[in-house]
C-alpha positions in Angstrom: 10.4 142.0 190.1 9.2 138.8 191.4 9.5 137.3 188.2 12.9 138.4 188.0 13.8 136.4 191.6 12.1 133.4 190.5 14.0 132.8 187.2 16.8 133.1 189.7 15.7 130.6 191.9 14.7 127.8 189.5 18.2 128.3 187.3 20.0 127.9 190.9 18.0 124.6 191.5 18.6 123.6 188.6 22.2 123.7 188.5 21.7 122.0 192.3 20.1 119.1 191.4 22.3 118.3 187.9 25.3 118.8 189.4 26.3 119.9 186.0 26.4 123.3 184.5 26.3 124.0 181.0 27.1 126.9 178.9 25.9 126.8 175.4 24.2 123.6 176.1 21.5 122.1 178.0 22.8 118.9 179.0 26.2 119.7 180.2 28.2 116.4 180.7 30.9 117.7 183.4 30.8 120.1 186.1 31.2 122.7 183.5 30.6 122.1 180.0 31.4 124.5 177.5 29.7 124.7 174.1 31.1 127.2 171.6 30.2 127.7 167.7 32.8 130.2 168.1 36.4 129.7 167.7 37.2 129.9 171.3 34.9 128.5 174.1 36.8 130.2 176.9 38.4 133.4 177.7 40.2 133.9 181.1 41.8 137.0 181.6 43.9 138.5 184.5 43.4 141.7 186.4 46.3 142.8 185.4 49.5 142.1 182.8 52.0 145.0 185.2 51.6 142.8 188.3 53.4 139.0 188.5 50.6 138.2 191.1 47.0 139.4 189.6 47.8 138.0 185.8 47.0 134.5 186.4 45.1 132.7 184.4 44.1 129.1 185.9 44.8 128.0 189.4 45.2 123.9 190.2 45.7 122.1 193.5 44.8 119.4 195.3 41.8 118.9 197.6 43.5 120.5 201.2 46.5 121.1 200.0 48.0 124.7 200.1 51.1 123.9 197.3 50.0 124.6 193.8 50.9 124.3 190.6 50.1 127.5 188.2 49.6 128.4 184.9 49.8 132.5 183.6 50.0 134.7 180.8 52.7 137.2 181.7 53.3 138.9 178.4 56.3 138.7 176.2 58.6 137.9 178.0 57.9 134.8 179.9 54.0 134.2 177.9 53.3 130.6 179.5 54.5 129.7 182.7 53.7 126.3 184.8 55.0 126.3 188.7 56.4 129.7 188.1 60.0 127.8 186.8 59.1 124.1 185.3 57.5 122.2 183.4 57.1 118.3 184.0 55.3 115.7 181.9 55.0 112.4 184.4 53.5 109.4 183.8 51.7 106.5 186.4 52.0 103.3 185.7 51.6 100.1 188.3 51.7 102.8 191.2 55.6 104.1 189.2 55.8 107.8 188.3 57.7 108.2 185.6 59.1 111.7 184.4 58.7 111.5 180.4 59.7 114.7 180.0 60.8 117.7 182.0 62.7 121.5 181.5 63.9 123.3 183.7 64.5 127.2 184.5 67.9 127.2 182.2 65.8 125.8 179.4 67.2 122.5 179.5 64.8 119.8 178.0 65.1 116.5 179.9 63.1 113.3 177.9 62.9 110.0 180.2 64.8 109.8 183.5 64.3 113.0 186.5 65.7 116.3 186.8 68.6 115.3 188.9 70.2 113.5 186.0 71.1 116.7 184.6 73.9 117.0 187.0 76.3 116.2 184.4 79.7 117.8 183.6 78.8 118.5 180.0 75.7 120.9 179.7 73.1 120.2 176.9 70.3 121.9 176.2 68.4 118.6 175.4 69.0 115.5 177.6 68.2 112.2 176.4 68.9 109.9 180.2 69.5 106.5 180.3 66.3 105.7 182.1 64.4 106.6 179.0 62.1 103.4 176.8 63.6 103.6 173.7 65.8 101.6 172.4 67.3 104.3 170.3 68.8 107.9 171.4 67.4 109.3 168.4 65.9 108.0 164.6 66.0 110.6 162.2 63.5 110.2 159.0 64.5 112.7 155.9 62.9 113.0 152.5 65.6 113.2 149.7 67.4 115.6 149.5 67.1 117.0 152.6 69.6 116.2 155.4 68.3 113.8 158.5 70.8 116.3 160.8 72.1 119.4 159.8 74.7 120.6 162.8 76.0 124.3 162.7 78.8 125.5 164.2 79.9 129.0 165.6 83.3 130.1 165.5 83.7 132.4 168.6 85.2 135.8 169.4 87.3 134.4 172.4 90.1 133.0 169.5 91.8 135.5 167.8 91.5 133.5 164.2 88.3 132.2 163.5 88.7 130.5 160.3 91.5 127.9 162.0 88.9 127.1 165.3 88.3 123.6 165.0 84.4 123.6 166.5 83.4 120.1 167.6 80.5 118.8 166.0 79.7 115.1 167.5 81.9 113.7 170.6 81.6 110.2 172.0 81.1 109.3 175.5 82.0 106.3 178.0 80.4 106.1 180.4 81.8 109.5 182.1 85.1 109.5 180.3 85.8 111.2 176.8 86.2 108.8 174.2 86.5 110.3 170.9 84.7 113.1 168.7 84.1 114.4 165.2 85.3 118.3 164.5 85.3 120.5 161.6 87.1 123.3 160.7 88.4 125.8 157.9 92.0 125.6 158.5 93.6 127.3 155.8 90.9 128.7 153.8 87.0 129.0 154.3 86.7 127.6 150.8 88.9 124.8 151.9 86.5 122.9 154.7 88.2 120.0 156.8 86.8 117.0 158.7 88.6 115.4 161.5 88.6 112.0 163.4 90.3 113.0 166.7 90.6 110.2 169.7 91.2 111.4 173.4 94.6 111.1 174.9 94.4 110.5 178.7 98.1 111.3 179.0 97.9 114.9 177.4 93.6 115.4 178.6 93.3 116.2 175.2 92.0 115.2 171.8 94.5 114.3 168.8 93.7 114.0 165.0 94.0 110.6 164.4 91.8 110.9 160.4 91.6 114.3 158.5 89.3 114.5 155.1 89.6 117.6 153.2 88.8 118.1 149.3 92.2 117.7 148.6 93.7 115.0 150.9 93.1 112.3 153.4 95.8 112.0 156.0 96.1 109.3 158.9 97.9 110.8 162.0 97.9 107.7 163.7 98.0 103.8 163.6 95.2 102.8 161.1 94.0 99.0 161.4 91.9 97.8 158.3 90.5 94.1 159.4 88.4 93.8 155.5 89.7 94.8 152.4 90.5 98.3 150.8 89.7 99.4 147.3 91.1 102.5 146.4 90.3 104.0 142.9 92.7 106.4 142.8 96.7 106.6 143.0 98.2 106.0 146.8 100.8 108.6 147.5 102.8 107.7 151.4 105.9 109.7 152.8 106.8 106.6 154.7 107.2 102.7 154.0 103.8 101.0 153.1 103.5 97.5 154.7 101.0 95.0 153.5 100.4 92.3 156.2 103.3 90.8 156.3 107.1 92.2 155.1 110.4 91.0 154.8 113.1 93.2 155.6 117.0 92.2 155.8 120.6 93.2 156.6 123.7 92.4 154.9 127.2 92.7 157.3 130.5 91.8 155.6 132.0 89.5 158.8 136.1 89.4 158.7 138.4 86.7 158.7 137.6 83.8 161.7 135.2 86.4 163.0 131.9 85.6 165.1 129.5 87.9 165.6 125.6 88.4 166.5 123.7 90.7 163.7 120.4 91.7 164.3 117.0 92.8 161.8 114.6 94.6 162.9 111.2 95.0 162.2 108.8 98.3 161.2 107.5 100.1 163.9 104.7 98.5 165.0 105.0 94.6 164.2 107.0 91.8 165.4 109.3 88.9 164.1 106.9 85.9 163.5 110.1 84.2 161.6 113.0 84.4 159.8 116.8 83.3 159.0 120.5 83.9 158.0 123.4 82.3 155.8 125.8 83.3 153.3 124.4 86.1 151.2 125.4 85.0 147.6 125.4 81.2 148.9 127.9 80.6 146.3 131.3 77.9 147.5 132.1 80.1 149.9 128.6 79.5 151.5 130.4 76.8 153.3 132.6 79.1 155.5 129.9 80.6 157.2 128.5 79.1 160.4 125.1 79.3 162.1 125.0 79.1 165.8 122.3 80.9 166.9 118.7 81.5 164.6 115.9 82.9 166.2 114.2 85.5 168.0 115.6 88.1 170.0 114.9 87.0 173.4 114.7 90.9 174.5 113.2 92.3 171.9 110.3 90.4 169.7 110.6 92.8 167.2 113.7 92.0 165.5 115.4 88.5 164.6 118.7 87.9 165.8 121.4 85.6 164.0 125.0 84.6 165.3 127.2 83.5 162.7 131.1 82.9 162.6 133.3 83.4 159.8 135.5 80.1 160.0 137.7 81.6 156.9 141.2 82.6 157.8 142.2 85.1 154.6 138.7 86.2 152.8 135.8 88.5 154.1 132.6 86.3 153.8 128.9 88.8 153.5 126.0 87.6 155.6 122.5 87.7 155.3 120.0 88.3 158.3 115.8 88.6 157.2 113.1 88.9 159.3 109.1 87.8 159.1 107.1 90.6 160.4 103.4 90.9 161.1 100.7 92.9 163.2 99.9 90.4 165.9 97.2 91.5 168.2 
């Protein structure tokens, strides 16, 4: 029995004067210092997995100070828990604390910036904030042939047609106002997949097609500007007039005898009259009968050209010819 007490004694001295305790080792380096030639150096195990309280695993907190954070093994449920809702990754720097990366108790994942950021009217599950380091939202390596972002969309059972739901896959952002986004959908068909370029209307609140793709067509809903060139390999098919730069179009009006009149030309939708002119349509001897007083553009309207010409002949119709230069001018 004494022996027993003074084995006691000296390991308790021991410990006293290293201020170190070892397990598994006899010159521990840290308070405790763990040596294992197992495959786990420590086991911690709760009292008790039915009660929220006795399963926890590690306790942390600072030196006098009653608030805690807490880690646990709950089950299967909720298996790893830190602060009983959230997990935060912060970083010091120059006396800064800096949140690198946070989630919250909805399961949102926050990387640079603080929680408060996620008070945003569009809900993501992962937040990339402004306040983050790098320069880029996101760089995506992929070995060939595998895709760098593979987005899947759900049609839902709130529509009564799924294969016509158009499911958004990429939208663009200004700022706080909607900008433009990127849908697909299987409008006719599943076989028959569509991709669509759709820009935000703030009269309607809405989004409009503006570029489909499909494996049949490719249709432009709305004004397309090319600034480089266009090659196109195969045949170009258009219900309505094609207009290359600049066009040319023109009226004819058969004037009467000793007749003035003005006679306008207008231009496409979309451009305006850069130029143009009027005379005598077959410009012919009779060309002489026809008088010009007025050439140029239509002081309310810079779309069209306007032309006022007299017919000075007493006994013979004379036909006149109005053109107009029209362009794209930005």
């Amino acid at each position: 029995m004494k022996q027993v007490w003074l084995f006691v004694f000296c390991m308790a001295a021991t410990a006293g004067m290293a201020q170190n305790v070892g397990i598994g080792t006899s010159s521990p380096q840290k308070k405790l210092h763990v040596v294992s030639a197992d495959s786990i150096a420590l086991q911690i195990e709760g009292a008790d997995l039915s009660s929220s309280t006795a399963a926890v695993g590690i306790s942390l907190r600072p030196t006098n100070n009653v608030s805690f954070e807490w880690m646990a093994l709950r089950g299967r449920d909720d298996a790893f828990v830190i602060n009983s809702a959230r997990l935060y990754l912060n970083r010091k720097y120059n006396n800064d604390i800096r949140t690198v990366m946070f989630v919250d108790e909805l399961g949102q994942v926050g990387i640079g910036g603080t929680e408060a950021n996620l008070a945003n009217p569009v809900l993501a599950k992962l937040n990339i904030l402004q306040n983050g380091f790098s320069g880029n939202g996101i760089y995506l390596e992929a070995p060939y042939p595998y895709n760098g972002l593979l987005i899947r969309g759900l049609s839902s059972s709130l529509y009564p047609n799924p294969s016509a739901q158009s499911i958004s896959a990429i939208r663009f952002d200004y700022n706080q106002s909607p900008n433009s986004r990127i849908t697909m959908e299987n409008t006719f068909q599943p076989t028959t997949p569509r991709m669509n370029i759709e820009i935000y209307n703030p009269a309607t609140y809405d989004y409009e097609k503006a570029f489909t793709i499909s494996t049949t067509y490719a249709s432009v809903t709305k004004t397309l500007y090319v600034d480089k060139s266009l090659t196109v390999t195969g045949p170009i098919y258009a219900n309505g007039s094609i207009f290359a730069g600049v066009t040319r179009p023109f009226v004819d009006v058969d004037m009467p005898t000793n007749y003035i009149a003005e006679i306008f030309c207008a231009c496409p939708n979309g451009l305006k009259a850069i130029g143009g002119g009027g005379g005598h349509r077959d410009y012919n001897t009779a060309a002489q009968d026809i008088k010009i007083n007025y050439s140029g553009p239509d002081p309310g309207n810079d779309s069209r050209w306007k032309v006022i010409a007299t017919n000075t002949n007493t006994t013979q119709l004379r036909a006149v010819r109005v053109y107009a230069i029209c362009a794209a001018i930005q």
